[in-house]
C-alpha positions in Angstrom: 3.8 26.8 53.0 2.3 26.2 49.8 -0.7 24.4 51.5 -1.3 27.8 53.3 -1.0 25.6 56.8 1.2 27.0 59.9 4.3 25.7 59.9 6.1 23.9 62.7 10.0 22.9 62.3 12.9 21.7 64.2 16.0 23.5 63.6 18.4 25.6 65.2 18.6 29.4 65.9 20.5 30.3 63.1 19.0 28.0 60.1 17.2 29.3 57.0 13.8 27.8 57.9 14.0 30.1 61.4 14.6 32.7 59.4 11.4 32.4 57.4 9.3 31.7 60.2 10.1 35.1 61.7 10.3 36.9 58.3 6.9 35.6 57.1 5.2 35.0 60.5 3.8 31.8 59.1 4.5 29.9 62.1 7.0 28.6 65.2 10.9 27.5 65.4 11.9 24.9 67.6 15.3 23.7 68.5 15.9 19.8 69.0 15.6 20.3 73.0 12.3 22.2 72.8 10.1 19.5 71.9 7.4 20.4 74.6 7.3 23.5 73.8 6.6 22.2 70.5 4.2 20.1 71.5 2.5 23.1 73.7 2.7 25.3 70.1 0.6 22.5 68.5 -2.3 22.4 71.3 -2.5 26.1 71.4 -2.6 26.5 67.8 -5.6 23.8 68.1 -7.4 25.9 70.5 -7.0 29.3 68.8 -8.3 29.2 65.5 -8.2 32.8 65.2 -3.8 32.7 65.4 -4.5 29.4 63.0 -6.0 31.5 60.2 -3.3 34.1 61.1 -0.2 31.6 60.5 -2.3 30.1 58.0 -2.7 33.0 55.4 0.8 33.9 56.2 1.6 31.1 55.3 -0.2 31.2 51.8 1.5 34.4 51.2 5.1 33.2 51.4 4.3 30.2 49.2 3.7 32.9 46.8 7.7 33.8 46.8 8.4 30.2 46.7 7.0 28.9 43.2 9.1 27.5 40.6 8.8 30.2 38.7 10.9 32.6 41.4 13.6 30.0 41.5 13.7 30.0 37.8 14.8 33.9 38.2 17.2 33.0 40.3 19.0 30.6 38.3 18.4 32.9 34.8 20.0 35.7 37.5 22.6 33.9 38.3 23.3 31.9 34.7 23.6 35.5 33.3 26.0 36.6 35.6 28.6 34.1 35.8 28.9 34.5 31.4 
């Protein structure tokens, strides 16, 4: 994400990176037995840069909840409630 590229992972249904993907929009989901449709997602991407600037500033946006800084929060969050 933080390279504002479309992303492209191989995970099941119900996995945290799915998630993401449809949240943010940044790009496609594949389980371990869809490989050509992964393969398919690639070419098309490569043929369409108009959904490739899409995926790709979606991409660059969800980065932005993803800093170090954000995780820091997290842990200060969760630090502060467990006292």
């Amino acid at each position: 994400m933080s390279y504002g590229i479309p992303s492209l992972y191989i995970a099941s249904k119900d996995s945290q990176l799915n998630e993401y993907v449809e949240s943010y929009k940044l790009g496609k989901c594949f389980i371990k037995d869809e490989l050509e449709q992964a393969a398919k997602f690639l070419v098309n991407l490569a043929k369409d840069p108009i959904t490739y600037k899409k995926l790709s500033h979606n991409a660059a946006l969800a980065a932005q909840d993803f800093k170090r800084e954000n995780a820091d929060k997290f842990v200060d969050a969760y630090i502060s409630n467990s006292l």
